[in-house]
C-alpha positions as CSV (number, residue, x, y, z in Angstrom):
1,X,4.6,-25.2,-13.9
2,X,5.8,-22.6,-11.1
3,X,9.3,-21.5,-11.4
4,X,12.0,-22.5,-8.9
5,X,12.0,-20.1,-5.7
6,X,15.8,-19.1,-7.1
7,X,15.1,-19.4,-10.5
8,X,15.7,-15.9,-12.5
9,X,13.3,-16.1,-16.0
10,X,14.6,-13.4,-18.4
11,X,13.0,-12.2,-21.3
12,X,15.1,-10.6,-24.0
13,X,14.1,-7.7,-26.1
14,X,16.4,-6.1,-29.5
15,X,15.3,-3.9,-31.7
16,X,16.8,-1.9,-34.6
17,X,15.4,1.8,-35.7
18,X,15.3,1.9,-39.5
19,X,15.6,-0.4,-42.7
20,X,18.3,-0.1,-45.0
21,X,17.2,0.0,-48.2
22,X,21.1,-0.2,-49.6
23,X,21.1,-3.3,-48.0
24,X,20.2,-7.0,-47.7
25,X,17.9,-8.1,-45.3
26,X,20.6,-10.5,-43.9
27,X,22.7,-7.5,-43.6
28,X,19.9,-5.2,-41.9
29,X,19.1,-8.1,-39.6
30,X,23.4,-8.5,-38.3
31,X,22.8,-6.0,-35.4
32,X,19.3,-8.0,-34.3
33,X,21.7,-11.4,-34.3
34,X,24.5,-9.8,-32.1
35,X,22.0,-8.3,-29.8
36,X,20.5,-11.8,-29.5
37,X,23.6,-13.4,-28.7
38,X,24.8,-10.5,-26.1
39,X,21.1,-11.1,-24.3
40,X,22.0,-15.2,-24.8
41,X,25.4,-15.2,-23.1
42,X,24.4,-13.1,-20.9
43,X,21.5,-14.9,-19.4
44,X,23.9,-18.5,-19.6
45,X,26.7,-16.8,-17.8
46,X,24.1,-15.5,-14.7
47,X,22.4,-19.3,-14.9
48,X,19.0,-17.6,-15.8
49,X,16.2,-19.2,-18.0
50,X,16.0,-17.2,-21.2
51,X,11.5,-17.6,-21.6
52,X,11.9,-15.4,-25.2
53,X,13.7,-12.9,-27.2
54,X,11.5,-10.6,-28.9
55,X,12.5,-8.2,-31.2
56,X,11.0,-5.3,-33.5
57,X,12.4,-4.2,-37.1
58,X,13.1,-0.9,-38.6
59,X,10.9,0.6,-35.8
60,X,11.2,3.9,-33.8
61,X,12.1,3.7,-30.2
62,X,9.0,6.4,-29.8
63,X,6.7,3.9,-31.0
64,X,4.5,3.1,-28.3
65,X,2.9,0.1,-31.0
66,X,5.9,-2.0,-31.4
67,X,4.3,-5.3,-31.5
68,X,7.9,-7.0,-29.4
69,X,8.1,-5.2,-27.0
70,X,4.2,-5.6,-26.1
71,X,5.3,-9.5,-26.0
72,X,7.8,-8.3,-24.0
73,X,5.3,-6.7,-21.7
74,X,3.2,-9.4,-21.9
75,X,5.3,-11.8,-20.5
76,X,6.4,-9.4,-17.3
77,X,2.8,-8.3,-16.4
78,X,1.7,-11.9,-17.0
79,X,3.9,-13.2,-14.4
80,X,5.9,-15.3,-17.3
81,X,9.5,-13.5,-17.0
82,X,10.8,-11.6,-13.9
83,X,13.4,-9.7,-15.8
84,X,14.0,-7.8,-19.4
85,X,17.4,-8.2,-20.7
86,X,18.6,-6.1,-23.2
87,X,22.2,-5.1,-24.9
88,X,21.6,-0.7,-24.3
89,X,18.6,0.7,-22.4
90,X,18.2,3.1,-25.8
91,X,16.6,-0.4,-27.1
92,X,13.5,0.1,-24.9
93,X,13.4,3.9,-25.3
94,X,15.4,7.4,-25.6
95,X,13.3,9.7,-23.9
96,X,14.4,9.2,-20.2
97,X,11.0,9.9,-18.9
98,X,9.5,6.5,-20.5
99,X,12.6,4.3,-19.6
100,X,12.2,5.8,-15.6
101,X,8.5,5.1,-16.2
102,X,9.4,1.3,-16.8
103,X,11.3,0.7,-13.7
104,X,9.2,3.1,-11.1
105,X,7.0,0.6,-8.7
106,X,3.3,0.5,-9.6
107,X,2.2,2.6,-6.8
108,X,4.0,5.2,-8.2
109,X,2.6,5.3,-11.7
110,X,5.4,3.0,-13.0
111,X,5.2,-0.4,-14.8
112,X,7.5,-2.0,-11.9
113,X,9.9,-3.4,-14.3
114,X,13.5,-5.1,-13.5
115,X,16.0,-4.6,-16.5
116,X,19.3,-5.8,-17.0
117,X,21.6,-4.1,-20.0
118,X,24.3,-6.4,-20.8
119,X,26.6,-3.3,-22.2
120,X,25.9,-0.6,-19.0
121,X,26.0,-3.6,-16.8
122,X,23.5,-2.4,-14.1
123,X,20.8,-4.6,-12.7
124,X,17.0,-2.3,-11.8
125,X,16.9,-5.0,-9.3
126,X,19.7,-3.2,-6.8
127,X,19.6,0.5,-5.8
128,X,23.0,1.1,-7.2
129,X,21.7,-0.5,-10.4
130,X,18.6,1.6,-10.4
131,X,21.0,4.6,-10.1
132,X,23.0,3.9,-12.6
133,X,19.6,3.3,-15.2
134,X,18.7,6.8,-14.5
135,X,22.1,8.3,-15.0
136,X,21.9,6.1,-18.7
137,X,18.3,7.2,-19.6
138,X,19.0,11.2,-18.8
139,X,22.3,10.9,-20.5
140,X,20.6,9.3,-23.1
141,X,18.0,11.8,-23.4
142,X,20.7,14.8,-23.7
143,X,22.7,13.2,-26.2
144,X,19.2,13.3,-28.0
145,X,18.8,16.8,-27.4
146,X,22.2,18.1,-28.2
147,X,21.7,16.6,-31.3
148,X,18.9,18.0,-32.4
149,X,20.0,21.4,-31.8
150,X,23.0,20.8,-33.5
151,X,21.0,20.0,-36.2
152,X,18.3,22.7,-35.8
153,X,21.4,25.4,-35.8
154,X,22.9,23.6,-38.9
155,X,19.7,23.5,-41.1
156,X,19.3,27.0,-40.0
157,X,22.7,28.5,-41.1
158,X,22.1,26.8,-44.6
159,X,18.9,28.5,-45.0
160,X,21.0,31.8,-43.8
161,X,23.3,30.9,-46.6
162,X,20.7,30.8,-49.2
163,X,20.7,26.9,-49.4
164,X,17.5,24.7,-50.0
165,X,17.0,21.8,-47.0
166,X,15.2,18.9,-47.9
167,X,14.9,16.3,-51.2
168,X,15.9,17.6,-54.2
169,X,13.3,19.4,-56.7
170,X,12.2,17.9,-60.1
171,X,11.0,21.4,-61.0
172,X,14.1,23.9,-63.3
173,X,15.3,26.7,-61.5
174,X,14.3,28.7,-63.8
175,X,11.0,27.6,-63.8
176,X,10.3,28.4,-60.1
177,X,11.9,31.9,-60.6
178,X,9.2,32.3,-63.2
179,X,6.9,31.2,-60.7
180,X,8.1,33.9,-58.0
181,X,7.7,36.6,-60.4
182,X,4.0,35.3,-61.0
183,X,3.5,35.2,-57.3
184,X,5.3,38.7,-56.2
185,X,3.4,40.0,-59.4
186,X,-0.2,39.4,-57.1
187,X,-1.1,36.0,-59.0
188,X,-2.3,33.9,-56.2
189,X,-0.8,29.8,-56.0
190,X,-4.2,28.3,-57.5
191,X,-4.3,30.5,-60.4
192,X,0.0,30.0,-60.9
193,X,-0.8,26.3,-60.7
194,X,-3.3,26.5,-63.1
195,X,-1.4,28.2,-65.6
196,X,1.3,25.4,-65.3
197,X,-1.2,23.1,-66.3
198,X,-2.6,25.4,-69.2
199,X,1.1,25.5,-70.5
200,X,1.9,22.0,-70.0
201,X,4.9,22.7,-67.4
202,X,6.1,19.2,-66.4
203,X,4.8,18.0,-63.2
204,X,6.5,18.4,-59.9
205,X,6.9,14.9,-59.2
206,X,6.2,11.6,-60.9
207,X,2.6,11.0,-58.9
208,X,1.2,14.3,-59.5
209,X,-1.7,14.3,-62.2
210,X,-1.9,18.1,-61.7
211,X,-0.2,21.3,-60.3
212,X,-1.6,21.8,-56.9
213,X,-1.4,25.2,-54.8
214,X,1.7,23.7,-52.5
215,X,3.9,23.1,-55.4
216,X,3.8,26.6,-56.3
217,X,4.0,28.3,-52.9
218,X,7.0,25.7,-52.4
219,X,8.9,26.4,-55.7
220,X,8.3,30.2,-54.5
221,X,9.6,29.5,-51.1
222,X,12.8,27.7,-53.2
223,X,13.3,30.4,-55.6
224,X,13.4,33.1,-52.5
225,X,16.0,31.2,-50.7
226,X,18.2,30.8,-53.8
227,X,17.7,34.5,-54.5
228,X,18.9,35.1,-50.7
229,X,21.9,33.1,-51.2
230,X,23.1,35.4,-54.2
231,X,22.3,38.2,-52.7
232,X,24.5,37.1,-49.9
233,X,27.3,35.8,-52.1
234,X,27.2,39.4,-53.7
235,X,28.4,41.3,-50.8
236,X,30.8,38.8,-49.6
């Protein structure tokens, strides 16, 4: 059946980045339930016919995969929706670039999408609305950056500091610092590993059914930085 000449079809889309293990699926699944409802009120309020909300879970706005939004894309290409509706543009994507790519006009390499987000109230479908998308999506994609420098200069200053980054070792301290000595003594990481396994040294982690070259030049790499650190704390 053909839709009214003024009839508006909308097609939600929600999605959420990462599962919480800590937490109940119920609980996960809260933010997915008040997107829905922000798209749903939304598309009563405006008098438009809500076709589908599709959604993805625990997925990476990066993910060009992500099975909802390719129902999502499915339904606009098709012909079945006119316009996605979502709560934040950052549900579709971060990176500026790909959410500009969405609303450009076919001619111009584009997908020739209209998108509505409820929360940034702008509508694709105006030029002040397109406007305002692109001001969104490149903020968006500084904040990104920003933060990732911050973090870049953060992990950095701890490795200045003598600090290890990253999941905690199963392997003793004292243990790796043996395993430095081996390696600064000319032992290369395959013979060091093998020796762990000759002397029954417990294995780095719970899966391993041997000492592997990586483990060593790792617990090297650890032992250095703690080394670094006191060395540090000395002269301060």
């Amino acid at each position: 059946m053909k839709p009214r000449p003024d009839e508006v079809r909308a097609v939600g889309y929600v999605r959420i980045s990462k599962a919480d293990r800590g937490k109940t699926d119920d609980e996960q699944r809260l933010s997915i339930r008040q997107q829905r409802e922000t798209i749903r009120h939304h598309c009563e309020a405006k008098g438009w016919t809500l076709v589908a909300v599709h959604e993805d879970f625990a997925l990476s706005g990066a993910d060009d995969s992500r099975a909802g939004l390719g129902q999502v894309a499915a339904l606009i290409d098709g012909g079945h929706a006119d316009v996605v509706v979502v709560r934040h543009v950052d549900r579709l994507y971060r990176k500026a670039w790909r959410l500009l790519q969405l609303v450009d006009s076919p001619d111009e390499g584009g997908r020739g999408w209209d998108v509505v987000s409820v929360e940034q109230a702008f509508d694709t479908r105006e030029p002040e609305g397109w406007f305002a998308f692109a001001q969104f999506a490149l903020f968006g994609d500084y904040e990104r950056r920003v933060i990732g420098k911050r973090t870049r200069l953060a992990l950095a200053q701890r490795r200045r500091e003598g600090k290890h980054n990253g999941r905690r070792s199963r392997i003793p301290s004292h243990v790796e610092d043996r395993i430095l000595a081996l390696v600064e003594d000319g032992m290369s990481a395959t013979a060091v590993a093998s020796q762990m396994e000759r002397e029954r040294v417990e294995r780095p982690t719970a899966s391993s059914k041997a000492w592997h070259h990586s483990h060593v030049t790792a617990a090297a790499e650890r032992a250095r930085v703690r080394r670094r650190g006191q060395v540090l704390a000395d002269l301060l």
